[in-house]
mmCIF file as gemmi writes it, N, C-alpha and C atoms, coordinates in Angstrom:
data_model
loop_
_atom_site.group_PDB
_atom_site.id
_atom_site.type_symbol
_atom_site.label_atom_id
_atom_site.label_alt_id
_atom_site.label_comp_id
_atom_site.label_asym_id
_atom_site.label_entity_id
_atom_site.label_seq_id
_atom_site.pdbx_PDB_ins_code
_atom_site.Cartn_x
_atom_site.Cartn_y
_atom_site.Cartn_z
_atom_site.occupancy
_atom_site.B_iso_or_equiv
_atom_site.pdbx_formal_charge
_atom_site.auth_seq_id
_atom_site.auth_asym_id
_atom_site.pdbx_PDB_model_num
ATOM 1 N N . UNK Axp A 1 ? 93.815 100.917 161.607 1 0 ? 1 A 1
ATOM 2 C CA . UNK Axp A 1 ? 94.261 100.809 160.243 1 0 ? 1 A 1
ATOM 3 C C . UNK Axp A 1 ? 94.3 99.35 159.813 1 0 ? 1 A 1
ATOM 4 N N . UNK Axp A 2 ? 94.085 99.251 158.572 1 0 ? 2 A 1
ATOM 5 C CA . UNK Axp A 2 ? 93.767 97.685 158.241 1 0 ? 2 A 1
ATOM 6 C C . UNK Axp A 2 ? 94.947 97.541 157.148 1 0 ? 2 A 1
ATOM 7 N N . UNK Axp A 3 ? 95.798 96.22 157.124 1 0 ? 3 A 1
ATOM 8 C CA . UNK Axp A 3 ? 95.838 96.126 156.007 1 0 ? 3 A 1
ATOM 9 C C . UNK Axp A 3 ? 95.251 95.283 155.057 1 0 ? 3 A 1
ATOM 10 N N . UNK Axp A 4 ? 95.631 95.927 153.945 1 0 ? 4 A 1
ATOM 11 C CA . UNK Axp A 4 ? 95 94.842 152.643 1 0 ? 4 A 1
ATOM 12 C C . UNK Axp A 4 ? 95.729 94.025 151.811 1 0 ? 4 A 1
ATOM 13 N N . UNK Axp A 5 ? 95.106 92.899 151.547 1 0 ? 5 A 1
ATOM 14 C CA . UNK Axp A 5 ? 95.906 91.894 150.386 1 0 ? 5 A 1
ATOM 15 C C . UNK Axp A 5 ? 96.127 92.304 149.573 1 0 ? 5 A 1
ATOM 16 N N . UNK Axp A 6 ? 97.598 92.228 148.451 1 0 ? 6 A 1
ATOM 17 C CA . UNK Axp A 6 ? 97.161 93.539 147.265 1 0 ? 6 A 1
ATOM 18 C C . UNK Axp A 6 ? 97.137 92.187 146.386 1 0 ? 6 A 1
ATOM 19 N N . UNK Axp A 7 ? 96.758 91.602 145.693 1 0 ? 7 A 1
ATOM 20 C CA . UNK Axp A 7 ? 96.905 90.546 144.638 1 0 ? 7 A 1
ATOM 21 C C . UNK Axp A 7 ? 97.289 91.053 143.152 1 0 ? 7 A 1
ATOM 22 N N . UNK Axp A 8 ? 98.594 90.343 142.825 1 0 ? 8 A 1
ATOM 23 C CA . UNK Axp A 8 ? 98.827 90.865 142.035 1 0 ? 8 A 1
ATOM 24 C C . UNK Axp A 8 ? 98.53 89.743 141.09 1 0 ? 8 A 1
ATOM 25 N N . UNK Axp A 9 ? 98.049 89.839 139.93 1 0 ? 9 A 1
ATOM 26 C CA . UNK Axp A 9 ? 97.983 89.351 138.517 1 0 ? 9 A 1
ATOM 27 C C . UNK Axp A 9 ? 98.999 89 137.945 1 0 ? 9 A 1
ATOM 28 N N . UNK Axp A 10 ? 99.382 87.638 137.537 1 0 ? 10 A 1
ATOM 29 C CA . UNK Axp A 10 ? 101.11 87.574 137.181 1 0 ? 10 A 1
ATOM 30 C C . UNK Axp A 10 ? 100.813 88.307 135.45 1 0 ? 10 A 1
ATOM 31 N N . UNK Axp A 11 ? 101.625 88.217 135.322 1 0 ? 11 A 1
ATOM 32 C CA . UNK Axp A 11 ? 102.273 89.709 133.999 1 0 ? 11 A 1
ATOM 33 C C . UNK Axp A 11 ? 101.681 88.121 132.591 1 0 ? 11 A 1
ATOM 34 N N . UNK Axp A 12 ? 101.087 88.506 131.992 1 0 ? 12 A 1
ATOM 35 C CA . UNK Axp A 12 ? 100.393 87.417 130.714 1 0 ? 12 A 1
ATOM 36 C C . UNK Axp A 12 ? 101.549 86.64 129.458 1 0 ? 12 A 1
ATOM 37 N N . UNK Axp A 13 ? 101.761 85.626 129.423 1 0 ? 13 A 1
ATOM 38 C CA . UNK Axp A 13 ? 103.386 85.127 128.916 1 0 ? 13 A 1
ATOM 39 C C . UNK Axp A 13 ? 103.365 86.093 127.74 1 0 ? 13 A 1
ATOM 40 N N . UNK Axp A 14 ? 102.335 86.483 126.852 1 0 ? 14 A 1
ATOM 41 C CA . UNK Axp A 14 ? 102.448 87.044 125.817 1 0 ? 14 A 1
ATOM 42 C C . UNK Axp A 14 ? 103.438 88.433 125.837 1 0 ? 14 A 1
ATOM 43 N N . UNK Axp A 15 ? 103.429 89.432 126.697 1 0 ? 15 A 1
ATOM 44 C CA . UNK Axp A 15 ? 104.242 90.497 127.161 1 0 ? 15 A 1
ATOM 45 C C . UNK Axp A 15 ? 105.796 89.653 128.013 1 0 ? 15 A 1
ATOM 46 N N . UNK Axp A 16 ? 105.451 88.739 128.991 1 0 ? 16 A 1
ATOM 47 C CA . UNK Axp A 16 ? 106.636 88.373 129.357 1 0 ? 16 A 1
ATOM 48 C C . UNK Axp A 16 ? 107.581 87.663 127.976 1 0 ? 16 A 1
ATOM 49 N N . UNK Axp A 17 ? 107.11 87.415 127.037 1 0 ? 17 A 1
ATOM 50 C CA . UNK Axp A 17 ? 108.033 86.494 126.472 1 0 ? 17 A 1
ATOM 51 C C . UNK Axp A 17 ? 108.459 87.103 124.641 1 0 ? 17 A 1
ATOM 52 N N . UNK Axp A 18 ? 107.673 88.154 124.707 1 0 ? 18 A 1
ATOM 53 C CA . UNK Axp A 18 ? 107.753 88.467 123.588 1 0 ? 18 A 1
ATOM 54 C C . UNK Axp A 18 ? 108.353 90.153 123.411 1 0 ? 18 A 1
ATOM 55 N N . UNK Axp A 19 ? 108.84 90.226 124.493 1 0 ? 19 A 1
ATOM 56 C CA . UNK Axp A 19 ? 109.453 91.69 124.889 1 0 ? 19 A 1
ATOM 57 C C . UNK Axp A 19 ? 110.929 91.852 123.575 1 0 ? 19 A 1
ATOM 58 N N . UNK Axp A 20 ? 110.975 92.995 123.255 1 0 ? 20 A 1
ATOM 59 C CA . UNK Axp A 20 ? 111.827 93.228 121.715 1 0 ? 20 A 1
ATOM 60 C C . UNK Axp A 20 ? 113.026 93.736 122.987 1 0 ? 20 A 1
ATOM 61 N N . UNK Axp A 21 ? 114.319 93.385 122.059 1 0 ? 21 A 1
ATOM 62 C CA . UNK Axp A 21 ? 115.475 94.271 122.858 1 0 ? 21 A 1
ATOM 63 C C . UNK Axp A 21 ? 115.629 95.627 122.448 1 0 ? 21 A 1
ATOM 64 N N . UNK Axp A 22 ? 115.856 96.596 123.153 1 0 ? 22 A 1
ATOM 65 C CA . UNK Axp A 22 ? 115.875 98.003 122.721 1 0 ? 22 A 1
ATOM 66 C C . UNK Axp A 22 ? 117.018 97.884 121.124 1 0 ? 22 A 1
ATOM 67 N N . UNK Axp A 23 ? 116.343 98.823 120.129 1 0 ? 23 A 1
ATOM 68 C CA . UNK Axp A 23 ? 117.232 99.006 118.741 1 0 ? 23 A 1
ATOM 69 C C . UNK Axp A 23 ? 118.914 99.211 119.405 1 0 ? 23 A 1
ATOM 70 N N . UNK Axp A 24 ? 119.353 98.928 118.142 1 0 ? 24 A 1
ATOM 71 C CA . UNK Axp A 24 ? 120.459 99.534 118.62 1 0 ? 24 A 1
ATOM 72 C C . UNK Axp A 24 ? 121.047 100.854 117.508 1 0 ? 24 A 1
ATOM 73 N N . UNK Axp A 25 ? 121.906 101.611 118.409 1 0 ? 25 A 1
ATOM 74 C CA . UNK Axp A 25 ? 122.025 103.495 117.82 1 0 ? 25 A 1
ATOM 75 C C . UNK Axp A 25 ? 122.567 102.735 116.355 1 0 ? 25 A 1
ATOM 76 N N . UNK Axp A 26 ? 122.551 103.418 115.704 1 0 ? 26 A 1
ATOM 77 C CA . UNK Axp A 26 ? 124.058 104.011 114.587 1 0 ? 26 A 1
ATOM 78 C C . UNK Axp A 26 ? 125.323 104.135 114.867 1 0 ? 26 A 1
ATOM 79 N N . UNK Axp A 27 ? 125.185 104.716 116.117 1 0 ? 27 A 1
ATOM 80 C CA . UNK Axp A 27 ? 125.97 105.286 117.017 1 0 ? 27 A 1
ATOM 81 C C . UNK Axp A 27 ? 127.503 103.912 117.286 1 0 ? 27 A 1
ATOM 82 N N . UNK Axp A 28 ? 126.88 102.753 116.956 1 0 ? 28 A 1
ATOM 83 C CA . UNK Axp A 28 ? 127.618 101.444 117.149 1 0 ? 28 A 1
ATOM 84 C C . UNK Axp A 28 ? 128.471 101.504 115.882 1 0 ? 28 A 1
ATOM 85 N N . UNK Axp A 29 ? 128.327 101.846 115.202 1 0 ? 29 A 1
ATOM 86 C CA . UNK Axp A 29 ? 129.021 101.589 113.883 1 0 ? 29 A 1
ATOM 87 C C . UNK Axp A 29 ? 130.351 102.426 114.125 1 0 ? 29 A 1
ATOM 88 N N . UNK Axp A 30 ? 130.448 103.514 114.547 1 0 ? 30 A 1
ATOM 89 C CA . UNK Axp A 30 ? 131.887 104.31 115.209 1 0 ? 30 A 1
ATOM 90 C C . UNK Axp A 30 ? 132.679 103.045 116.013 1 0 ? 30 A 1
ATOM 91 N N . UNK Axp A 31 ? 132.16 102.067 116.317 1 0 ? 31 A 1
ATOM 92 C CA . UNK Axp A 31 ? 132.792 101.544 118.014 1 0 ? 31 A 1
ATOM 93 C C . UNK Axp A 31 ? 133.483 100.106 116.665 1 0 ? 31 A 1
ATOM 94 N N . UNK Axp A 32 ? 134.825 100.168 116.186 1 0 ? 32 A 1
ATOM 95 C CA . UNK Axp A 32 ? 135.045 99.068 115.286 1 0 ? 32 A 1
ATOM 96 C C . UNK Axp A 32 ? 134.632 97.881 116.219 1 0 ? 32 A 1
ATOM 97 N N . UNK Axp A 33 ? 134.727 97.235 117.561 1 0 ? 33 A 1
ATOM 98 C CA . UNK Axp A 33 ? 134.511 96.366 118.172 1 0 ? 33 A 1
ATOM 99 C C . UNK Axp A 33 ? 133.126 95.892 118.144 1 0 ? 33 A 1
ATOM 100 N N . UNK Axp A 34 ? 131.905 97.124 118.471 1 0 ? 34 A 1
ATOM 101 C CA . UNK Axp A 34 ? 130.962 97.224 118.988 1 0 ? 34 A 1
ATOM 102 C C . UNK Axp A 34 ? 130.057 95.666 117.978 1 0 ? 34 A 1
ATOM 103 N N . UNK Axp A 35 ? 129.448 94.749 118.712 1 0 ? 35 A 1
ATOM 104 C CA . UNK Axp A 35 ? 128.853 93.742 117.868 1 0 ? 35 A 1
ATOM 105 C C . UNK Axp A 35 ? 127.583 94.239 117.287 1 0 ? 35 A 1
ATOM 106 N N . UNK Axp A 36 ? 127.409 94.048 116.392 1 0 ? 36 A 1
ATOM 107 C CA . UNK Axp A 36 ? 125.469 94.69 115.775 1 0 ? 36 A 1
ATOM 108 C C . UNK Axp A 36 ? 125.012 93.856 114.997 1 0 ? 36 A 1
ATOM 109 N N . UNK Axp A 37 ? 123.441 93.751 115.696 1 0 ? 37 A 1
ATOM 110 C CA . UNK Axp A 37 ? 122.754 92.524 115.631 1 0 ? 37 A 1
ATOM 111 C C . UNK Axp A 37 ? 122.292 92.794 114.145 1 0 ? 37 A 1
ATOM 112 N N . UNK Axp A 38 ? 121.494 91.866 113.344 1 0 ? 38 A 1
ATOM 113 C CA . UNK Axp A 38 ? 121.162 91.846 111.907 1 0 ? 38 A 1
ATOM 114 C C . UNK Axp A 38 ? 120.102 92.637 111.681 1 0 ? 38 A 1
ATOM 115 N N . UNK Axp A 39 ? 119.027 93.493 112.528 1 0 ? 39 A 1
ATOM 116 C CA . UNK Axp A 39 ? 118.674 94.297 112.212 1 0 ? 39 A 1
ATOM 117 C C . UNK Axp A 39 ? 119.342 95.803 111.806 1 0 ? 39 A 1
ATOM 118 N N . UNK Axp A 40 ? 120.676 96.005 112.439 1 0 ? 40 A 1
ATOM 119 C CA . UNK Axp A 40 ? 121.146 97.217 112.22 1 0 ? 40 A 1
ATOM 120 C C . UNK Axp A 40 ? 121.937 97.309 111.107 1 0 ? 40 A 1
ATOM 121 N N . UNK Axp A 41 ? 122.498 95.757 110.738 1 0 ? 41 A 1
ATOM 122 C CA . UNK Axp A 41 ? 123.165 95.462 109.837 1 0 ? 41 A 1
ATOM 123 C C . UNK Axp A 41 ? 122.338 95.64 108.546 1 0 ? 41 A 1
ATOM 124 N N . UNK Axp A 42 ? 121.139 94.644 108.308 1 0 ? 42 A 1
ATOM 125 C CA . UNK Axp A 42 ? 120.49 95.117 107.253 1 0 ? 42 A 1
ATOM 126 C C . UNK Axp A 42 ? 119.95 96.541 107.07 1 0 ? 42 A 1
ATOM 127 N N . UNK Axp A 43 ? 119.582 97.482 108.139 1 0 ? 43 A 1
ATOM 128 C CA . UNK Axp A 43 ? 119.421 98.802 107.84 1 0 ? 43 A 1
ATOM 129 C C . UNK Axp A 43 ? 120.399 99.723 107.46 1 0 ? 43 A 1
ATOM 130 N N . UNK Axp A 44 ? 121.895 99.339 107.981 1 0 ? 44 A 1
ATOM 131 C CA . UNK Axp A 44 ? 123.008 100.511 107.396 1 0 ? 44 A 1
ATOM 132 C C . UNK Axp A 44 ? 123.36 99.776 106.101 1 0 ? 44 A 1
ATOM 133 N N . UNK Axp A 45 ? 123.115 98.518 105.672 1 0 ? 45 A 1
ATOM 134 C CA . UNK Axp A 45 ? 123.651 98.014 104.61 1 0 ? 45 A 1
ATOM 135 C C . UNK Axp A 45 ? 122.736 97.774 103.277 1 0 ? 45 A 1
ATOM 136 N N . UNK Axp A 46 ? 121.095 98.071 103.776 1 0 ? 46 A 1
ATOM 137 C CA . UNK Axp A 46 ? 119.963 98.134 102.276 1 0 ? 46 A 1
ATOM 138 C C . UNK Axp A 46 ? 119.554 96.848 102.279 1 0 ? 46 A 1
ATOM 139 N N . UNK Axp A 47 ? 120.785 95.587 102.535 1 0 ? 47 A 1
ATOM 140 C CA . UNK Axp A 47 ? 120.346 94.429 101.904 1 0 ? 47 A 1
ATOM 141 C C . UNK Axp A 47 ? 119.339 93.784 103.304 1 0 ? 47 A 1
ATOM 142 N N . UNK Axp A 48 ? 118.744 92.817 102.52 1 0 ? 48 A 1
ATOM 143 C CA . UNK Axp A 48 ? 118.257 92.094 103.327 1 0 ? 48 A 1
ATOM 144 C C . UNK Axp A 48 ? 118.655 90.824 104.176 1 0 ? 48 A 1
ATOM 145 N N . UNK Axp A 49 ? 118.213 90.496 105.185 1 0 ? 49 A 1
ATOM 146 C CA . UNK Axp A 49 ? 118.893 89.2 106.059 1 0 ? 49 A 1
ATOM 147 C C . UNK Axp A 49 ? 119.364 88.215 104.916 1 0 ? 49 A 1
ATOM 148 N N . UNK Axp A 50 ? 118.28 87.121 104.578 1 0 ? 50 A 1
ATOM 149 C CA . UNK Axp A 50 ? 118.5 86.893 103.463 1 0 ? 50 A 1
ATOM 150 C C . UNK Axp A 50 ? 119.74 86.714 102.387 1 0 ? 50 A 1
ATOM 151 N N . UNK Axp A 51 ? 119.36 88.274 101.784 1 0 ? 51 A 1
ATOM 152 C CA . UNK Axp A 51 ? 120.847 88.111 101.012 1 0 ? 51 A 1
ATOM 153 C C . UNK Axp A 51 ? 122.227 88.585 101.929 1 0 ? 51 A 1
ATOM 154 N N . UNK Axp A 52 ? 122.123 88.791 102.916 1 0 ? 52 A 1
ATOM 155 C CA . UNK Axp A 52 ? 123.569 88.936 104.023 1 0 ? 52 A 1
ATOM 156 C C . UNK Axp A 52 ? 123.446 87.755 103.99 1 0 ? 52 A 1
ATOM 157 N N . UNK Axp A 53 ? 123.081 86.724 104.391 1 0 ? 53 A 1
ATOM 158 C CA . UNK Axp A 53 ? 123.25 85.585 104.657 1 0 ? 53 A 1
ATOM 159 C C . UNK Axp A 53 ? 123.928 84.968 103.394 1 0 ? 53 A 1
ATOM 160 N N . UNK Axp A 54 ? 123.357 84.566 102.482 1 0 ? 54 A 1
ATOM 161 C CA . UNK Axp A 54 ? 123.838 84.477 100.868 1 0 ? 54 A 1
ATOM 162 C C . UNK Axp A 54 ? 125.149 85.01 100.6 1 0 ? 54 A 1
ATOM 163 N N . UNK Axp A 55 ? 125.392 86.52 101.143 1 0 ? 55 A 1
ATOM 164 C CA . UNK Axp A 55 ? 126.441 87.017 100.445 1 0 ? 55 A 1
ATOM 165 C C . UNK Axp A 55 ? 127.831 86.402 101.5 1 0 ? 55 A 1
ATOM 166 N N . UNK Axp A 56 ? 127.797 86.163 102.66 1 0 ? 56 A 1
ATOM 167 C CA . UNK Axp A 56 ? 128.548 85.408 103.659 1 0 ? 56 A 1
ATOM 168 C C . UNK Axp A 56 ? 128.476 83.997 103.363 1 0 ? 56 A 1
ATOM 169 N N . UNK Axp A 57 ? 127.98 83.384 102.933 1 0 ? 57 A 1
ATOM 170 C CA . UNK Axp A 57 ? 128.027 81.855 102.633 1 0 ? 57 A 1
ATOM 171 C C . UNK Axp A 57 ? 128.775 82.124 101.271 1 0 ? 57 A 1
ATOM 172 N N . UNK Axp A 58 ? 128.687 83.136 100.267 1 0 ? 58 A 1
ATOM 173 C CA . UNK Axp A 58 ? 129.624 83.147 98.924 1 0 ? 58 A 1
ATOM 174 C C . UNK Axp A 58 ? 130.858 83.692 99.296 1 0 ? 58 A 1
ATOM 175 N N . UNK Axp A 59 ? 131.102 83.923 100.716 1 0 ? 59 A 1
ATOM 176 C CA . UNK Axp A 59 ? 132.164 85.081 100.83 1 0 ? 59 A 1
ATOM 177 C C . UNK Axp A 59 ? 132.484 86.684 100.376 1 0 ? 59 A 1
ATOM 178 N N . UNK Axp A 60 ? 131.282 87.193 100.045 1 0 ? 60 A 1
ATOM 179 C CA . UNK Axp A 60 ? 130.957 88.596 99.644 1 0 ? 60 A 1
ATOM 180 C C . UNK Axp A 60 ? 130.749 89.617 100.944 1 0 ? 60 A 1
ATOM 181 N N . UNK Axp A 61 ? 130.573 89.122 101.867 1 0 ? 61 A 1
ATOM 182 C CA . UNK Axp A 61 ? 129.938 89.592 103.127 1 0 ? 61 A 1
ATOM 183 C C . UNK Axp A 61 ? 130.973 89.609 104.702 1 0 ? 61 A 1
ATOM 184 N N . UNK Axp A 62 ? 131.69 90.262 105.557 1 0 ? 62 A 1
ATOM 185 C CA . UNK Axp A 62 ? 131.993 89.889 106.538 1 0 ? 62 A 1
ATOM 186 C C . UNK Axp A 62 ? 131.437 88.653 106.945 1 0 ? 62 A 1
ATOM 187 N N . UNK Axp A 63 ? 131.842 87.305 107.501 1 0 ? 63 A 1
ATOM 188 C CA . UNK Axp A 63 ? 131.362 86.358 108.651 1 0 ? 63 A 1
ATOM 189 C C . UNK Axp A 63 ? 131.138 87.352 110.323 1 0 ? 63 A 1
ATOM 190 N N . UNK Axp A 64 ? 129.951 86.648 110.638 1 0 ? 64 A 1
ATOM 191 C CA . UNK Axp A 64 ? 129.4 86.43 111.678 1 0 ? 64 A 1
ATOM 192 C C . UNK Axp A 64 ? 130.064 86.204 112.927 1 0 ? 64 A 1
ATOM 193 N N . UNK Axp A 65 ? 130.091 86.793 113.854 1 0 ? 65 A 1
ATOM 194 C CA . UNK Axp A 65 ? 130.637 86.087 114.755 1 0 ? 65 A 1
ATOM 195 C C . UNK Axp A 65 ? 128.964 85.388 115.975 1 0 ? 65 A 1
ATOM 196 N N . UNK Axp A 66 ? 129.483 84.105 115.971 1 0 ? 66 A 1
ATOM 197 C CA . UNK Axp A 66 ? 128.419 83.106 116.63 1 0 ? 66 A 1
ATOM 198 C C . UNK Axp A 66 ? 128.509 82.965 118.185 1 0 ? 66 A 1
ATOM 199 N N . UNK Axp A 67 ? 127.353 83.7 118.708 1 0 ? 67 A 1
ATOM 200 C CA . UNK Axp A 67 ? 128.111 83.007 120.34 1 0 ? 67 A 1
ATOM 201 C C . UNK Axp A 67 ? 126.532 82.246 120.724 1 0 ? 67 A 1
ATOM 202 N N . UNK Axp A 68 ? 127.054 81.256 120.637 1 0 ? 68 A 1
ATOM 203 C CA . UNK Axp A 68 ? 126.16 80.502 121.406 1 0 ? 68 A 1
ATOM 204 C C . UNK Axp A 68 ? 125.118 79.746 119.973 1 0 ? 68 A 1
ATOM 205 N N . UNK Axp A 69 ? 123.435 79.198 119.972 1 0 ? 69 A 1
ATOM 206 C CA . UNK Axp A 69 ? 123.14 78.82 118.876 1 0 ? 69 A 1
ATOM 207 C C . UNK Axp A 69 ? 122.25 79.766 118.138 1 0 ? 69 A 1
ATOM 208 N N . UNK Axp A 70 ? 121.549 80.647 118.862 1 0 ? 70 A 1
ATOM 209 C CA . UNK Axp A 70 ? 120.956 81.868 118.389 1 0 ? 70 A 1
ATOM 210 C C . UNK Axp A 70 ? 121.052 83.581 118.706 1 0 ? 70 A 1
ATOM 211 N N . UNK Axp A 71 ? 122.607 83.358 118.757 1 0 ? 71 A 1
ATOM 212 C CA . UNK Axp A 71 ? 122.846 84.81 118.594 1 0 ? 71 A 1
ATOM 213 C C . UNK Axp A 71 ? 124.249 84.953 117.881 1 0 ? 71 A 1
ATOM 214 N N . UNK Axp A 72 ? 124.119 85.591 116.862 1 0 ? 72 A 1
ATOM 215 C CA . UNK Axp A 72 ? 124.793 85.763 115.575 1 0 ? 72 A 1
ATOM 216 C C . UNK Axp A 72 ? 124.911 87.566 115.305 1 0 ? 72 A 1
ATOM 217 N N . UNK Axp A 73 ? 126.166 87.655 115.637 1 0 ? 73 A 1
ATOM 218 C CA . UNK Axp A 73 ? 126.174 89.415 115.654 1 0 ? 73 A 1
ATOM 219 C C . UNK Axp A 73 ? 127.772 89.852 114.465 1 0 ? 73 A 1
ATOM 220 N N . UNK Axp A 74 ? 127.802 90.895 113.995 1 0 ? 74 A 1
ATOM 221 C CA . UNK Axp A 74 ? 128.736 91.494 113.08 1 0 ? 74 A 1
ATOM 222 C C . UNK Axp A 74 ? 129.375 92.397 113.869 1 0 ? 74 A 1
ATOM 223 N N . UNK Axp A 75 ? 131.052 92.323 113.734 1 0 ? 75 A 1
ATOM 224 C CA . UNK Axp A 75 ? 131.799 93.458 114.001 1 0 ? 75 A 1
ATOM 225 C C . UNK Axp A 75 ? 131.318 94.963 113.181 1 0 ? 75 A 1
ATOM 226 N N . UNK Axp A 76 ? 131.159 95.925 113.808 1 0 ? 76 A 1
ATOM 227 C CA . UNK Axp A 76 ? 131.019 96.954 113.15 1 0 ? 76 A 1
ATOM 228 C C . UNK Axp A 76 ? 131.923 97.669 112.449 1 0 ? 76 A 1
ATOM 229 N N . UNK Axp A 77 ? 133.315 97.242 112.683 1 0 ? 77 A 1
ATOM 230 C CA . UNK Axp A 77 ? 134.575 97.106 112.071 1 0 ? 77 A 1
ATOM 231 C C . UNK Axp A 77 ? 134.355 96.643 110.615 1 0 ? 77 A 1
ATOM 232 N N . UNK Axp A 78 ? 134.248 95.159 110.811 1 0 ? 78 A 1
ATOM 233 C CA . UNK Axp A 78 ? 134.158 94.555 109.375 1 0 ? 78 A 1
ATOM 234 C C . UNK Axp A 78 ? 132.706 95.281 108.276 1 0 ? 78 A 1
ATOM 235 N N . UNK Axp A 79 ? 131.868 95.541 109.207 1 0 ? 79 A 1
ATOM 236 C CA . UNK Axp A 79 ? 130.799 95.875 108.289 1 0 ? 79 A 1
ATOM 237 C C . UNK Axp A 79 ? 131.051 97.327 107.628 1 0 ? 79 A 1
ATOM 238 N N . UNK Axp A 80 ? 131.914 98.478 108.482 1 0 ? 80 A 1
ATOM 239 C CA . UNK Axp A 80 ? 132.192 99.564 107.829 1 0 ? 80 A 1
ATOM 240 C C . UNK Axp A 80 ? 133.215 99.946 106.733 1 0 ? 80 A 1
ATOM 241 N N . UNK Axp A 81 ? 133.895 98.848 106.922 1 0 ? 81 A 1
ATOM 242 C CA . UNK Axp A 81 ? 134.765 98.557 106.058 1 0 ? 81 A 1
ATOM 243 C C . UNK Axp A 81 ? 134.398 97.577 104.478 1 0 ? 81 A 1
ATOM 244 N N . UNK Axp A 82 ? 133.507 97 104.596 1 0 ? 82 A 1
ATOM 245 C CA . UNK Axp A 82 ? 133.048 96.429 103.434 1 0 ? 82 A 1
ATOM 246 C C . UNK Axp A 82 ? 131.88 97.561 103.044 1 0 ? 82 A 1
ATOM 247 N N . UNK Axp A 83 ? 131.324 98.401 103.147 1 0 ? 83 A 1
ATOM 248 C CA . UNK Axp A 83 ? 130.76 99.384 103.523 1 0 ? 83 A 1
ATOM 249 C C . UNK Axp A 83 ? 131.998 100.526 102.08 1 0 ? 83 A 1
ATOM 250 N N . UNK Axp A 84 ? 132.826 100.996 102.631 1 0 ? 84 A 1
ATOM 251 C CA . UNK Axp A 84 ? 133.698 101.852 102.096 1 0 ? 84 A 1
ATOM 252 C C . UNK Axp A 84 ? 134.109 101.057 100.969 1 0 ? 84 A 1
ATOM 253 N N . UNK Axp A 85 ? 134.399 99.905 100.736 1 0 ? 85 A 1
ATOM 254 C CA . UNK Axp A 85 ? 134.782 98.925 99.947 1 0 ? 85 A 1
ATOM 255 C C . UNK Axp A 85 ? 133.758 99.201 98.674 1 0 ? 85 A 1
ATOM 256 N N . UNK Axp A 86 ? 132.711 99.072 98.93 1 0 ? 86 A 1
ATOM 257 C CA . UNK Axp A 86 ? 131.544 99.013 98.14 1 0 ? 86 A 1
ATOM 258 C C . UNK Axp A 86 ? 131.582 100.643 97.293 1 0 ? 86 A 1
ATOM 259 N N . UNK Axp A 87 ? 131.629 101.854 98.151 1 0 ? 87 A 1
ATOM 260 C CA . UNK Axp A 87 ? 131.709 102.938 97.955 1 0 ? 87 A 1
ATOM 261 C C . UNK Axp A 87 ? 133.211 103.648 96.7 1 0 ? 87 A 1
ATOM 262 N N . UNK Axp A 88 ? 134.083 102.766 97.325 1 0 ? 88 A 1
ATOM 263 C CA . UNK Axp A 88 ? 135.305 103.275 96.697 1 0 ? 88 A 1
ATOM 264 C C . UNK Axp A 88 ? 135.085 102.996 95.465 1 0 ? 88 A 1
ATOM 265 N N . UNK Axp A 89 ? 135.831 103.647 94.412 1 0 ? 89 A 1
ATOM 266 C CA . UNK Axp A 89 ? 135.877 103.599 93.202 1 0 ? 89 A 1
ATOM 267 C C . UNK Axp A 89 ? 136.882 102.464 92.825 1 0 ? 89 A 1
């Protein structure tokens, strides 16, 4: 029996570096703690990054909580609640 070299091909930076983080549920918005990144935010909320951003710099918007220099996530607390805010009469 022989063995063989298996050579592996390292993985191409384009796939190593450009890999998306799995979505996150809806399912986060129940969890008042749960942090949710600005894609989920602009999808339960219509608006765009953009104007979330705008409406938090005027104070219209929950603030951000910042950890670190590029990751910027929303309580799902504050967002469901400005959420009902919007809704209420």
């Amino acid at each position: 029996m022989f063995i063989h070299e298996v050579h592996m091909q390292p993985e191409p930076a384009s796939r190593r570096y450009n890999r998306r983080a799995p979505a996150q549920t809806l399912q986060a918005l129940h969890i008042p703690d749960a942090l949710l990144k600005i894609q989920t935010v602009t999808g339960v909320t219509g608006l765009s990054e953009s104007t979330i951003r705008r409406k938090v710099s005027e104070g219209k918007f929950p603030s951000p909580i910042k950890d670190g220099t590029r990751c910027t996530r929303w309580r799902a607390g504050d967002v469901t609640t400005w959420l009902r805010a919007k809704v209420a009469p």
